[in-house]
C-alpha distance (Angstrom), angle and dihedral (degrees) to the residues before:
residue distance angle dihedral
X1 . . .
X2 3.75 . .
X3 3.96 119.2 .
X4 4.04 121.9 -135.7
X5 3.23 101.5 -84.7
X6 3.61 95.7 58.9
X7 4.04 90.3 53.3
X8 3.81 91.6 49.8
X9 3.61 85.7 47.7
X10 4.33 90.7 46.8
X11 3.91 80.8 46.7
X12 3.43 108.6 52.8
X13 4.00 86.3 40.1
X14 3.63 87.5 66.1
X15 3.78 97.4 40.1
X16 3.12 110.2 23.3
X17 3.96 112.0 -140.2
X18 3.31 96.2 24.6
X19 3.57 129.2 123.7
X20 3.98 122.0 -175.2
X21 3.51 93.0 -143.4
X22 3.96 90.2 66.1
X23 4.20 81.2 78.8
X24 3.51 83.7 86.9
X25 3.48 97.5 75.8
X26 3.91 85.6 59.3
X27 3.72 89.6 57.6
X28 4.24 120.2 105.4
X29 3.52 103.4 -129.5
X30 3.69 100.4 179.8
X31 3.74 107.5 32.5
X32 3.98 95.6 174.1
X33 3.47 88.7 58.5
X34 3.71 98.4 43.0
X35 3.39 91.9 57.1
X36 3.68 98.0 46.9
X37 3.72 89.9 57.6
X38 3.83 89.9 45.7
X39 3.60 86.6 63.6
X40 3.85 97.8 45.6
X41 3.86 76.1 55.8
X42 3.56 98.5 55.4
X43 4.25 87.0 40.4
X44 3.77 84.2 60.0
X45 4.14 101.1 44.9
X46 3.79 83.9 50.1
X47 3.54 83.5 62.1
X48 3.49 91.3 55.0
X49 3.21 100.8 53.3
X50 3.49 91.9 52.4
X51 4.02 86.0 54.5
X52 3.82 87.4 56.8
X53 3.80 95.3 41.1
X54 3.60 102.1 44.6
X55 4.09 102.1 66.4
X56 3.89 90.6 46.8
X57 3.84 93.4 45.9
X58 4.05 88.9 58.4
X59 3.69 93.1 40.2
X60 3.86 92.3 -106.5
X61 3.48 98.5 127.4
X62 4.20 124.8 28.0
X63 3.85 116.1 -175.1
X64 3.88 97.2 -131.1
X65 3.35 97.9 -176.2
X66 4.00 124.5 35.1
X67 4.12 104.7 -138.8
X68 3.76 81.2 -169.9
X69 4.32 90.9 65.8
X70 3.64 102.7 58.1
X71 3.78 91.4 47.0
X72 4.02 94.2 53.6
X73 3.63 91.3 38.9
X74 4.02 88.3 52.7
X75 4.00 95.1 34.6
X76 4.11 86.8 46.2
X77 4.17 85.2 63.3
X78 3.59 89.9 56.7
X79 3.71 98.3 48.3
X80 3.84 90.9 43.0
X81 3.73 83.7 65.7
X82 3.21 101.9 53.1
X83 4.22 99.1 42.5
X84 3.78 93.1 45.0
X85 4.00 89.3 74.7
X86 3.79 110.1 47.5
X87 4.12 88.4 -159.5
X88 3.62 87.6 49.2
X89 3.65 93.9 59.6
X90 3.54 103.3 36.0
X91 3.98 80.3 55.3
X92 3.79 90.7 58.1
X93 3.49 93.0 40.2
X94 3.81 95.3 53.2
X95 4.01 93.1 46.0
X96 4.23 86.1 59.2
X97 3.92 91.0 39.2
X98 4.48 84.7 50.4
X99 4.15 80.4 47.0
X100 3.34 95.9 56.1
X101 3.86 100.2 34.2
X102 3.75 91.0 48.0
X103 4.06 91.4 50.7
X104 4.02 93.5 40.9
X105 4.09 85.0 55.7
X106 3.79 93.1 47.9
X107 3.50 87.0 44.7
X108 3.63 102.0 53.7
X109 4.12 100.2 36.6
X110 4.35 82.7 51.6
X111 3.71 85.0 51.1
X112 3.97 92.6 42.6
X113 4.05 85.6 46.8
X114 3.94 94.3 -124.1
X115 3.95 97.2 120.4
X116 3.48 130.1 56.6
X117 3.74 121.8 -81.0
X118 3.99 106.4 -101.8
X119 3.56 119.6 156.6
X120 3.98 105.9 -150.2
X121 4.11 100.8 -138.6
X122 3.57 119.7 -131.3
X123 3.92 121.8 -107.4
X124 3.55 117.4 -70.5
X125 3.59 117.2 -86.3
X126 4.26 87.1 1.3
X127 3.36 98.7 157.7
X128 3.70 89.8 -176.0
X129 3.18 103.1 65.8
X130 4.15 97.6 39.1
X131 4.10 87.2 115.5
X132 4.11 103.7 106.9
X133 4.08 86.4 -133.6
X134 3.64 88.9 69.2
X135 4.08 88.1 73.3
X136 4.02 97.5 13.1
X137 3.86 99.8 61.3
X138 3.85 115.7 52.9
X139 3.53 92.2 -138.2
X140 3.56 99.9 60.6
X141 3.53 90.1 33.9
X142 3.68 89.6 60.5
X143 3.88 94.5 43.3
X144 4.18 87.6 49.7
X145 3.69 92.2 59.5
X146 3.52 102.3 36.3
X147 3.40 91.5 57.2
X148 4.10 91.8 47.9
X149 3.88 92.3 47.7
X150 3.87 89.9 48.9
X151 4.39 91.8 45.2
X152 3.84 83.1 48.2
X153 3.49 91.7 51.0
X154 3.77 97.3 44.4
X155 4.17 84.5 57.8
X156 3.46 93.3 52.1
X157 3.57 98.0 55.8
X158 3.88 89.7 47.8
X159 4.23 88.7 52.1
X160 3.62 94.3 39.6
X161 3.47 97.2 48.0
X162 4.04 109.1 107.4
X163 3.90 122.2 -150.1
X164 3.86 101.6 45.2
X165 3.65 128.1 123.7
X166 4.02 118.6 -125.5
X167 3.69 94.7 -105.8
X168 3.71 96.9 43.5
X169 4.32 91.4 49.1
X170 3.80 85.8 41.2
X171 3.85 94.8 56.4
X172 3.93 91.8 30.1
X173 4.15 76.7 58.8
X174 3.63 93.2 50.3
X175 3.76 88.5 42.3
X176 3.65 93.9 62.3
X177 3.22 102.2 42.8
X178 3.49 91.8 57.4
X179 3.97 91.8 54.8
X180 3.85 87.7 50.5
X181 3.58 95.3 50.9
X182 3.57 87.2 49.9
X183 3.50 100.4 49.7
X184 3.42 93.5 46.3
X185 4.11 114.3 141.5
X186 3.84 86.5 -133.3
X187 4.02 87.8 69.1
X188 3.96 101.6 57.7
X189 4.35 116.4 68.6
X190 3.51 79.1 -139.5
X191 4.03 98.6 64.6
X192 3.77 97.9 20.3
X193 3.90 106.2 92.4
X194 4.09 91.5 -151.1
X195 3.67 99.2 45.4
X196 3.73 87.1 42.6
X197 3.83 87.4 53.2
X198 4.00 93.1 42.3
X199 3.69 90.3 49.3
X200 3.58 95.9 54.0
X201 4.05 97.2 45.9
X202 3.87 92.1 42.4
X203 3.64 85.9 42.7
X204 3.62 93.3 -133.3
X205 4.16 100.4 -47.2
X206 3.68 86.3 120.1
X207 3.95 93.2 62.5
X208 3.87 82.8 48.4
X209 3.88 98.3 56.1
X210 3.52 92.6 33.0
X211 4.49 96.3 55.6
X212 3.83 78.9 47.7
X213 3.70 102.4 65.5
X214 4.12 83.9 34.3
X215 3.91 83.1 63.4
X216 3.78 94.2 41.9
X217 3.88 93.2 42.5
X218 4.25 91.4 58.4
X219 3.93 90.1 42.7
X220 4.01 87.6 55.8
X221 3.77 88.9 40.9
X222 4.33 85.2 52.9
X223 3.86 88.8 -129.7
X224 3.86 100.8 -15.6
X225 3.78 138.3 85.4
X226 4.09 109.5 -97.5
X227 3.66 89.8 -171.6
X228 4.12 103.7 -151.5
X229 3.50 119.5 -122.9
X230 3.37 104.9 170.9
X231 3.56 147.3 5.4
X232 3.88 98.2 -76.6
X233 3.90 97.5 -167.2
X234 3.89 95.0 61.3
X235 3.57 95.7 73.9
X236 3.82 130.4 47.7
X237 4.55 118.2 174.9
X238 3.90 104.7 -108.4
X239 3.99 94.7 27.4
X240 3.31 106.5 54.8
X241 4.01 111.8 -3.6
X242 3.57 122.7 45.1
X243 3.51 100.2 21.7
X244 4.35 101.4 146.4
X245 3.76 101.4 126.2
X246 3.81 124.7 -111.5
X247 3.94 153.8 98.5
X248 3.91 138.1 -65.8
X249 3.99 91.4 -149.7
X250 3.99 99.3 153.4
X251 3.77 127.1 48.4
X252 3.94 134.6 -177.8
X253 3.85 139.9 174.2
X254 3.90 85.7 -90.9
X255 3.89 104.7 30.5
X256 3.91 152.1 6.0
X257 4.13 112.6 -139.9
X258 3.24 111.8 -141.5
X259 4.24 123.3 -160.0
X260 3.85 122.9 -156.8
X261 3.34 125.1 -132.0
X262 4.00 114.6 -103.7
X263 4.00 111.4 -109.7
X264 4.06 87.7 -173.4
X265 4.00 129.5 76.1
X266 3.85 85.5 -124.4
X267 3.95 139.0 10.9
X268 3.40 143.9 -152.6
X269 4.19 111.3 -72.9
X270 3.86 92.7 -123.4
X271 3.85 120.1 58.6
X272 3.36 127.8 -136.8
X273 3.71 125.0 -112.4
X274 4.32 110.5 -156.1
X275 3.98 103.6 -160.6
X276 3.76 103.6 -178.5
X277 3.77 132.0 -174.5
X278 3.80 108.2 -90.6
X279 4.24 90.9 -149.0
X280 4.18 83.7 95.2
X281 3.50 125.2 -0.1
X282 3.53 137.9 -80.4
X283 3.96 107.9 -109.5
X284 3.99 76.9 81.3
X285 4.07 73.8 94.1
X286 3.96 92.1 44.0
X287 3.55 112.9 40.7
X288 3.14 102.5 144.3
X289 4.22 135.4 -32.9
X290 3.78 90.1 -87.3
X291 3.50 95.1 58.9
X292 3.85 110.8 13.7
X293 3.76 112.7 113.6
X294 3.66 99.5 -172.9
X295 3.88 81.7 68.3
X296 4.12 91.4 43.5
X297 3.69 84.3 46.6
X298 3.97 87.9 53.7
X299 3.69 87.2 45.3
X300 3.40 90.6 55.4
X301 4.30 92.8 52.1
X302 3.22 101.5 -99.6
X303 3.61 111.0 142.4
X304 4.15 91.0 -136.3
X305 4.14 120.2 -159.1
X306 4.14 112.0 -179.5
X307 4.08 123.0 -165.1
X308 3.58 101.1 -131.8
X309 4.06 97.1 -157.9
X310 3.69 125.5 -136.9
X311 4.18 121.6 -100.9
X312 3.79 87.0 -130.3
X313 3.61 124.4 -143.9
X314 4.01 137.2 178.3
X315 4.19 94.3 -57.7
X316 4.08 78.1 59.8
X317 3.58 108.3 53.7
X318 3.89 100.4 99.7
X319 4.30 90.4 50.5
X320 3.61 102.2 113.3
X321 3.81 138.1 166.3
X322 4.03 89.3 -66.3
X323 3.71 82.4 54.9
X324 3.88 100.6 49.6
X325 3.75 93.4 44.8
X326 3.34 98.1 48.4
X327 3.84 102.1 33.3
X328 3.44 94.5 29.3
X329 4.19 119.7 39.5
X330 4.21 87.0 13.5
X331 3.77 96.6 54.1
X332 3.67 91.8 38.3
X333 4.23 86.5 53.8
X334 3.97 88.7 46.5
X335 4.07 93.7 43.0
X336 4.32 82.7 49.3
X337 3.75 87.2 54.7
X338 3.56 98.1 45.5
X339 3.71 87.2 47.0
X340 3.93 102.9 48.9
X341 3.79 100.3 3.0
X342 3.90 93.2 -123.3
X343 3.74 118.6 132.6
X344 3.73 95.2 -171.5
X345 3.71 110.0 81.0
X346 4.20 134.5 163.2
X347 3.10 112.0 -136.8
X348 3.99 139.9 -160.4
X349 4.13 130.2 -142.6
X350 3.78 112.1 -167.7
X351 4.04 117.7 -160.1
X352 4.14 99.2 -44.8
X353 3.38 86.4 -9.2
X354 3.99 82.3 78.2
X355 3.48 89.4 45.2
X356 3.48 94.3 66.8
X357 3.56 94.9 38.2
X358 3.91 90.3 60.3
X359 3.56 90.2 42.6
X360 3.89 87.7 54.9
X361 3.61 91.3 43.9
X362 3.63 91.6 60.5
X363 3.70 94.0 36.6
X364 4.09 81.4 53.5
X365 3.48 92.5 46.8
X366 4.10 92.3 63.8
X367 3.46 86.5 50.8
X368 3.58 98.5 47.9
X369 3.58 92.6 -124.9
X370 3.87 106.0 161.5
X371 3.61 103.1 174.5
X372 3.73 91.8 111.0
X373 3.56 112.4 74.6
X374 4.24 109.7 178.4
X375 3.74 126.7 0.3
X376 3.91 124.8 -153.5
X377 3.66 110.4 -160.9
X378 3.88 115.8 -160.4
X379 3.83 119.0 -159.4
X380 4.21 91.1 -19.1
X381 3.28 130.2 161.6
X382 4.01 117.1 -157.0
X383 4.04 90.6 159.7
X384 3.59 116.2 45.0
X385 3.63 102.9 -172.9
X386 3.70 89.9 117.4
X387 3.41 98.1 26.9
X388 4.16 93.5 144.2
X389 3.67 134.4 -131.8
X390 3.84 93.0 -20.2
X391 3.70 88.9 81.2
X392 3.38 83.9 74.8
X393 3.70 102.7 78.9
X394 3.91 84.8 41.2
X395 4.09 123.5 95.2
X396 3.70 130.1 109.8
X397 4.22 89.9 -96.4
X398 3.67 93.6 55.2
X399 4.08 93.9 42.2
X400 3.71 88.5 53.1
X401 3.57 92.4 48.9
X402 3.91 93.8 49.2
X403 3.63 87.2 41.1
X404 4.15 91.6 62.5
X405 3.82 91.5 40.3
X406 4.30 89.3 50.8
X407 4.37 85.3 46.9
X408 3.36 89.2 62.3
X409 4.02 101.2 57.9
X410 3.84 105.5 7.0
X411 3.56 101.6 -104.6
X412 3.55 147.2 19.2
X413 3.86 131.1 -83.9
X414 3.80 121.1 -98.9
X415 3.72 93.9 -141.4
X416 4.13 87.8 59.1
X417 3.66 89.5 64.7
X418 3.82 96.2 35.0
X419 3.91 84.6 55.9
X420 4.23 86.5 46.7
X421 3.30 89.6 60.1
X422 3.89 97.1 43.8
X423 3.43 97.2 58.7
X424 4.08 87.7 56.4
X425 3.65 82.2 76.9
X426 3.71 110.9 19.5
X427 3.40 97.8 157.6
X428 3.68 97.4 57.1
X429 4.36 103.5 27.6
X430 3.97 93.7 31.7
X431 3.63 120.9 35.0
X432 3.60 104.0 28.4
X433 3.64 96.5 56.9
X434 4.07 91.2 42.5
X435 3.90 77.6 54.9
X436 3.52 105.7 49.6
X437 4.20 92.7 35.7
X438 4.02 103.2 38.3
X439 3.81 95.1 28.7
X440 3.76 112.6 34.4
X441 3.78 94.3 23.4
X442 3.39 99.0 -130.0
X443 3.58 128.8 137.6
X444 3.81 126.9 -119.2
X445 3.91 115.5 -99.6
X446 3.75 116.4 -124.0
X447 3.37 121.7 -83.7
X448 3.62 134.1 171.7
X449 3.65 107.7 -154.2
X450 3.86 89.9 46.6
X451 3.96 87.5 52.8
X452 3.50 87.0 51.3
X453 3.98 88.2 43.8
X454 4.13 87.3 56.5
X455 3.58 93.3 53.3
X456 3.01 102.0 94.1
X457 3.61 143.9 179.5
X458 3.86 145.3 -144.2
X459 3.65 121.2 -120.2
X460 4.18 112.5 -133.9
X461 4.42 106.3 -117.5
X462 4.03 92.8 -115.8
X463 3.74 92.3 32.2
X464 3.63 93.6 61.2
X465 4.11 103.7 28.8
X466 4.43 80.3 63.6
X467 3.70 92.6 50.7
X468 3.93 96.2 42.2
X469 4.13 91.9 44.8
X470 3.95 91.8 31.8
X471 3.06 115.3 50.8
X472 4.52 106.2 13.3
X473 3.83 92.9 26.6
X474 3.71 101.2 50.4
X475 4.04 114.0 -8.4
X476 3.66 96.8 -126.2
X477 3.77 104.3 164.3
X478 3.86 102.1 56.0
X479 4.01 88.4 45.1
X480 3.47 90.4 41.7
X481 3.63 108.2 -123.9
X482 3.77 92.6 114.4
X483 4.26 109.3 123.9
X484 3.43 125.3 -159.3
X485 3.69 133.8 170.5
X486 4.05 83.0 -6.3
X487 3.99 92.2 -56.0
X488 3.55 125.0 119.7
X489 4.06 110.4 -137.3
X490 3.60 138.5 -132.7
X491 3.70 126.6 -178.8
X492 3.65 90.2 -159.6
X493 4.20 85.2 67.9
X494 4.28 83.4 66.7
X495 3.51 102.9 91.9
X496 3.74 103.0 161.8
X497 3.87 119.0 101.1
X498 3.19 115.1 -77.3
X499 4.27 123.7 -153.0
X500 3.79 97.7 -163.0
X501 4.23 111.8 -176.5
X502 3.43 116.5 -176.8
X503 4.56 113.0 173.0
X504 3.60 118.3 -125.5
X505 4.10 97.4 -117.8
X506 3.40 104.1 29.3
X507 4.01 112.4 146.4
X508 4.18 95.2 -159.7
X509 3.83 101.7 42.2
X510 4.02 109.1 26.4
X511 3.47 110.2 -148.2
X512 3.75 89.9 -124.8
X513 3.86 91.2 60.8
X514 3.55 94.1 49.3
X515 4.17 90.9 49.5
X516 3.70 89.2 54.4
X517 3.73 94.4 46.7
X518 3.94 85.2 53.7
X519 3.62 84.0 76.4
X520 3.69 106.9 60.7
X521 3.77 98.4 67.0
X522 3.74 115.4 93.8
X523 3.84 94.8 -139.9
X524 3.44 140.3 67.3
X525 4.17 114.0 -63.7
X526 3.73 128.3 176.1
X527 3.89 112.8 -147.1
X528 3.95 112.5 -142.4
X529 3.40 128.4 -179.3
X530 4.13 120.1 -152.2
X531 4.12 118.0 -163.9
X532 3.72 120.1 -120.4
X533 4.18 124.9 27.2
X534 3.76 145.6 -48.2
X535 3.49 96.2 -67.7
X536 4.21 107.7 24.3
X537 3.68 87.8 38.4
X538 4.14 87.5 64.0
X539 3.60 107.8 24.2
X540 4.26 92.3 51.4
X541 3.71 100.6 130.7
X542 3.96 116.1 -144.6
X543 3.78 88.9 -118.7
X544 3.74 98.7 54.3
X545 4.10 83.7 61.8
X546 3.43 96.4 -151.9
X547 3.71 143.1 141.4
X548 3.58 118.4 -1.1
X549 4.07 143.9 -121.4
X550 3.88 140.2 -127.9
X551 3.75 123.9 -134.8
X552 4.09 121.0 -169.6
X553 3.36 145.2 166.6
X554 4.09 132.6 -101.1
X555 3.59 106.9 -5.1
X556 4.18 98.6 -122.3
X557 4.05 135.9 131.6
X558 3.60 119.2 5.4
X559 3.99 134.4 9.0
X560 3.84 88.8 -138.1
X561 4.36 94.8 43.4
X562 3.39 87.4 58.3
X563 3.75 105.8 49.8
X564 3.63 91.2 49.0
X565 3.44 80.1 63.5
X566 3.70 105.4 36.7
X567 3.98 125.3 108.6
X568 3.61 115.8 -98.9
X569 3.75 115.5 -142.9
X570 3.91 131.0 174.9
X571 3.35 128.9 -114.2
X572 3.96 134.3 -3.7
X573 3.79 125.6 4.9
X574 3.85 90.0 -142.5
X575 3.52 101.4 84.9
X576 3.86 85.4 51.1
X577 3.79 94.8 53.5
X578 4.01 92.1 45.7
X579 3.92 92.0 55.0
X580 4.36 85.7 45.8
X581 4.20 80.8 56.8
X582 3.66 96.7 49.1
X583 3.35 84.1 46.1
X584 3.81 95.4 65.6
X585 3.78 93.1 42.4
X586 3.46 124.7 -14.4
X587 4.04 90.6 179.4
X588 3.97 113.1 145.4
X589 3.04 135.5 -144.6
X590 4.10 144.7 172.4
X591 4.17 114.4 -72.3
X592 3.62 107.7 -96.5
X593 3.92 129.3 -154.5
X594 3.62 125.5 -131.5
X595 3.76 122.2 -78.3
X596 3.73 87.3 23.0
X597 3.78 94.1 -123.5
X598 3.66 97.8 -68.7
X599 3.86 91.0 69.9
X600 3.18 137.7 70.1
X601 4.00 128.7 -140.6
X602 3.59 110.3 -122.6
X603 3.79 96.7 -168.4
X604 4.16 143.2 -20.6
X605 3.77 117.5 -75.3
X606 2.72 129.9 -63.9
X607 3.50 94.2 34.6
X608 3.43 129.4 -155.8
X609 3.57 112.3 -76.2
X610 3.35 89.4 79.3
X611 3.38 97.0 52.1
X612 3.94 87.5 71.0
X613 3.95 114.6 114.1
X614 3.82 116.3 -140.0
C-alpha cells in the first residue's frame, strides 16, 4: 500500500499544482442552507420571467424581427454541406471523435501519472479561463479543452465548408462564434471552477443576489435584458463627464452646437468643427478633464465648436443624410461664421460621423463650397469593403425587416445597436458581465467609458435605412454612386488634406478598411495608425503616455506592407495631429468667447440634447 504522501506526490506529478485536498472547496457544507438560497434564486428568476412576459402579454413589446431566424437559416447552409455527402460527414465526425479520444487518453495516463507532467496553457489573452483550477484540477482541465477542441472544430467546418457565398460564411462565422462563446464552460456555476467554489462557500447567496439584478435588469430594459456594465449612478453629464466649459449658441431640428470657451490669450485663425457619430453621444470626446480632448484641443488654441446630435424620436423619422449634412455639419459651418466670422474651418469626422463628413465634402465639392479647409477623420470608414463583422447584420432581408420595424415608430432603438456592437466582442462585453452580475452577484464597478457606452442613442428611420443600404449594403460613396441632395459624389472631387487615423484593433472600423478608403480622396491624406481600439485608440490623452502610433509614407498596396514599414512612435497621436493643423495655418489670433457677440448662448454646455435618454 502507499501512504498519502506518496498519492499527493503521484498527483501533483501528473498535474502539476494540484493538490487533492483542494476538492474540499467543492464540497456543500451546509446543504439546508444551500438549498434555501437556491429557492430564493428560483423566487427571483420567476420574477424575471414575469419581467419578460409581462410587456408582450399586453402588447407592449412585439419582437419584430427573430435574431434566432437568420442564424438557423445561415447555420442550416453549413450543416446542409456537410449531411449531403455521407463520407463527408462521417469524416468530420471521426476528426471530433479522434479529438476527444486523443484528449480522454492524455487525460487519463496524466491522471494515472504515466506521461510527463505538461500543463497545456490556456489561450492567449483567455480571460476565461485565468482561474489556476482550469489547468490544476483534471476535471476542469478536461472540461477547458474539450470545449476548445469542439469551438475549433465548429470553425473548421464553417471554413471548410465549400459552396457558400462570402457573406453567408462570414455571418455563418460570426454565428458560431457566438454559440461558442455562449456555451462556454466558464458561463455555467456548474463548469466554472470559481463560481463553483463561490457557490459552495456563500452557500448559494450569490445565485440569490445575482437572479435579482437579472430581474431588475429586464424591468429597466421594459421586457429586454439591459445587461449592466457599470455602476450607472456614479456618473451624471454636467457633474462629472463633460465638464470643458462653453456655450450652446446654435440649435436645429437635429442638433445644438456648442463652442468652448478659449483657455489661451490667442487661438488658432481657423476653428474647429467636431462632427461626431450620433450612434452614442459626443462627451465620448469629453469625459472628463483628464482625458477630454476637446478641452486639450482648447488648450492647445483651437477655437473648438462640437454638433451635439439630436436623440431622435417619431417627429424625426424622415431626417436623412440630406438632413444631417445640411442641418447638421452646414448649419454648424454657418453658426461658426456668424460666431467668429471665419469661413475657413478644420474640421473632424469621428467613426460615421466621418462618413458623413466625406460624403459632405464631396457633396460640397460640387457645389464649390470651400468653407472647409482640412478634414481629420478618426476611425472612418468611406469604403466598406472590409468593413468587419458588422456586415453581418447587413443584407437586403435583414434591411427590409429593420426597415418595417423603424416604419412603425420613426426610428430605431438604441439598445439594437448597443446589442450590435456587443456581440462584436461577446466574449469580453457579453458574457463576462452576465457572469460576474447573474452568477457571482456582484455588481459592476464604475466605469466611465462603459457609462458612456450605455448611453445610448436612437437612430432616425431614413437616417439609418441610407447608412445600412449606402454604405454596408452597396458601398456607394467610394465607387461613387452615392446621391445626395440630387448630386452624384466622388471622393476624388475632395482635394483638401486629409488626416485619416484609423487604430490598429478596432472591431467597428478595421484598420485595413480605413487604409483602403485613404485612397479614394483626390487630395493629399496622411495614413496614421493609433494602438489599442475604437475608443482607447482616440481618446489616449498625451499624459496617460500610453500606447503608441505609426506614421508612413504614400498610402498604396497593402494595409499590412505598409505597417511593416510604418514609423513607430510612443505615446499619443494628438500631439501629431496638432502640429498637421498648424501646419495648414498656424495664423493667430485674439481668444474669442462663444457666440462671438452677435450670438446669443441659449444654455450651459453641454446642453441639453445630450441630456436625452434613449
Amino acid at each position: 500500500m502507499t501512504d498519502s504522501k506518496q498519492d499527493d506526490s503521484e498527483g501533483n506529478r501528473a498535474y502539476p499544482g494540484f493538490d487533492p485536498k483542494s476538492v474540499e472547496a467543492y464540497i456543500v457544507k451546509d446543504p439546508e442552507a444551500m438549498a434555501m438560497n437556491f429557492a430564493r434564486a428560483l423566487e427571483s428568476l420567476g420574477k424575471a420571467a414575469s419581467a419578460w412576459l409581462a410587456p408582450r402579454e399586453r402588447g407592449e413589446r412585439a419582437e419584430d424581427i427573430d435574431p434566432m431566424t437568420d442564424m438557423v437559416k445561415t447555420l442550416s447552409k453549413v450543416t446542409e454541406y456537410w449531411i449531403s455527402d455521407p463520407q463527408r460527414a462521417f469524416e468530420a465526425q471521426t476528426q471530433l471523435m479522434s479529438g476527444y479520444f486523443g484528449l480522454w487518453t492524455r487525460s487519463m495516463q496524466r491522471l494515472s501519472g504515466n506521461e510527463e507532467p505538461i500543463e497545456s496553457p490556456p489561450p492567449a489573452k483567455d480571460k476565461r479561463f485565468a482561474d489556476d483550477d482550469w489547468q490544476k484540477n483534471p476535471f476542469f482541465d478536461f472540461l477547458r479543452q474539450t470545449y476548445l477542441l469542439t469551438a475549433d472544430w465548429a470553425e473548421k467546418l464553417v471554413i471548410d465548408a465549400d459552396g457558400l457565398d462570402a457573406h453567408t460564411r462570414h455571418k455563418a462565422a460570426f454565428y458560431v462564434k457566438q454559440i461558442t462563446a455562449a456555451l462556454s464552460p466558464a458561463n455555467f456555476v456548474a463548469t466554472n471552477p470559481q463560481l463553483y467554489r463561490e457557490t459552495v462557500a456563500s452557500n448559494g447567496e450569490n445565485l440569490v443576489r445575482g437572479m435579482k439584478m437579472l430581474a431588475e435588469d429586464i424591468s429597466a430594459g421594459g421586457g429586454a435584458l439591459k445587461l449592466r456594465q457599470t455602476d450607472m449612478s456614479k456618473f451624471a453629464i454636467g457633474k462629472n463627464m463633460a465638464l470643458t466649459s462653453g456655450k450652446v449658441i446654435a440649435q436645429s431640428d437635429i442638433c445644438q452646437i456648442i463652442q468652448y470657451d478659449a483657455t489661451t490669450d490667442t487661438v488658432l485663425k481657423r476653428p474647429l468643427l467636431i462632427c461626431p457619430p450620433w450612434i452614442n453621444k459626443f462627451y465620448i470626446l469629453d469625459l472628463n478633464p483628464q482625458k477630454s480632448f476637446i478641452k486639450w484641443c482648447v488648450d492647445q488654441g483651437q477655437t473648438v465648436f462640437v454638433i451635439s446630435w439630436v436623440n431622435p424620436d417619431s417627429r424625426h423619422a424622415g431626417k436623412d443624410w440630406v438632413a444631417y449634412a445640411r442641418e447638421g455639419i452646414e448649419f454648424a459651418l454657418d453658426t461658426i461664421e456668424k460666431s467668429t466670422g471665419e469661413t475657413e474651418v478644420n474640421a473632424i469626422g469621428y467613426c460615421v460621423g466621418g462618413t458623413l463628413l466625406a460624403a459632405t465634402l464631396a457633396l460640397h465639392a460640387k457645389e464649390k463650397n470651400k468653407r472647409i479647409r482640412s478634414a481629420t477623420l478618426l476611425t472612418t470608414q468611406v469604403d466598406f469593403t472590409y468593413a468587419g463583422d458588422l456586415k453581418v447584420f447587413v443584407d437586403e432581408e435583414q434591411i427590409e425587416a429593420l426597415e418595417n420595424q423603424m416604419k412603425a415608430v420613426g426610428y430605431l432603438d438604441g439598445s439594437k445597436m448597443a446589442t450590435a456592437f456587443n456581440m462584436l466582442r461577446a466574449s469580453e462585453l457579453i458574457w463576462p458581465y452576465f457572469v460576474n452580475n447573474y452568477l457571482k452577484g456582484q455588481e459592476p464597478m464604475p466605469f466611465d467609458l462603459l457609462y458612456w457606452n450605455a448611453d445610448s442613442t436612437r437612430m432616425a428611420a431614413a437616417n439609418h435605412s441610407f447608412y445600412l443600404r449606402n454604405c454596408y449594403l452597396d458601398n456607394t460613396l467610394s465607387q461613387g454612386k452615392m446621391v445626395l441632395d440630387g448630386k452624384r459624389l466622388s471622393l476624388k472631387d475632395v482635394k483638401i488634406p486629409i488626416y485619416n487615423l484609423a487604430t490598429r484593433e478596432d472591431h467597428i472600423a478595421p484598420a485595413r478598411s480605413v487604409f483602403l478608403g485613404s485612397q479614394f480622396f483626390g487630395g493629399p491624406v496622411d495614413f496614421v495608425v493609433t494602438g489599442s481600439g475604437h475608443i482607447a485608440g482616440v481618446v489616449n490623452h498625451p499624459d496617460r503616455h500610453k500606447y503608441q502610433f505609426w506614421t508612413g509614407g504614400v498610402v498604396k498596396g497593402e494595409f499590412d506592407t505598409w505597417i511593416a514599414q510604418a514609423k513607430e512612435t510612443a505615446g499619443s497621436w494628438w500631439p501629431h495631429w496638432h502640429s498637421w493643423i498648424e501646419e495648414k495655418d498656424s495664423r493667430r489670433v485674439a481668444a474669442r468667447i462663444p457666440g462671438g457677440g452677435a450670438m446669443n448662448a441659449i444654455e450651459e454646455a453641454p446642453g441639453s440634447f445630450v441630456m436625452e435618454q434613449a
